[in-house]
N, C-alpha and C positions, 0 to 999 in steps of 0.2 A: 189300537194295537191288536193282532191278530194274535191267534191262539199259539203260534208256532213261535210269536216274539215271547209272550211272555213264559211257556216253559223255558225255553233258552234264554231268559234273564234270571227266572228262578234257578236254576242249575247251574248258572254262573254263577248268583250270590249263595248259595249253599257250597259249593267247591270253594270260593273265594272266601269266607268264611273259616272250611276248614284249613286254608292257608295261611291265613290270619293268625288262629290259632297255634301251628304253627311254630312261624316265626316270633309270633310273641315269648314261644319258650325260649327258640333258638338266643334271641335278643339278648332275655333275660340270665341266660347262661354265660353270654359272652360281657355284660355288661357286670356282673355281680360282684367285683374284685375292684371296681371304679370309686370315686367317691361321689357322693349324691346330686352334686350340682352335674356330674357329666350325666348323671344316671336317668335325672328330672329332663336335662335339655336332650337327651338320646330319646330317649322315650316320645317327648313331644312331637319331636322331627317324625320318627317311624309312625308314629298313630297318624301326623296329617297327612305323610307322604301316602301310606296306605290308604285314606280316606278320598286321598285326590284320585289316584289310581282306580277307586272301587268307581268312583261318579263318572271320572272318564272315560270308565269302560261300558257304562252303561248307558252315557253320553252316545257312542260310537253304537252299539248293541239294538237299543231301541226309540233311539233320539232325544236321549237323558228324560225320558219319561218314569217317576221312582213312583212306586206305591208302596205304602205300610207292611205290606206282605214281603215286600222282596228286604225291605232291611229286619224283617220278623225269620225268616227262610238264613239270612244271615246271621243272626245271632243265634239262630238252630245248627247251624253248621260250625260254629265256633265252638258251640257248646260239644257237642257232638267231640269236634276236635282236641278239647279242652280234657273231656275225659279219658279220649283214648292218648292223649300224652298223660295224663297220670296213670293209664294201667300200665305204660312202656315204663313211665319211673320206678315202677313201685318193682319192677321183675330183674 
């Protein structure tokens, strides 16, 4: 993989990441008035669909070639995401 794939995979999973993040709020906003069995089988769904989404785009991207760095880049970017949805809650 050349140098130009894998920035443009890192930047995918650090964006994709802070999307994650996210919709993970959005989700859990719209899901929180549910009772727990839709909440458990909601959740499952969105985590694999997201998960299928993240491989298939990286499938396409750089011929689903993954190294530790790009799901490391991704959970930087969550986290990232993570905080800046609790400084929008807290204001």
């Amino acid at each position: 993989m050349n140098l130009y794939l894998q920035i443009f995979s890192l930047l995918f999973s650090f964006f994709y990441g802070l999307l994650f993040s996210f919709l993970i709020k959005i989700s859990h906003v719209f899901l929180f008035h549910v009772n727990t069995y839709i909440k458990i089988w909601s959740s499952f769904l969105f985590i694999l669909i997201m998960s299928l989404i993240y491989f298939f785009s990286l499938y396409v991207i750089n011929g689903g070639i993954i190294h530790f760095y790009f799901l490391l880049i991704f959970v930087c970017g969550w986290y990232l995401g993570y905080l800046f949805v609790v400084k929008l809650s807290k204001k």
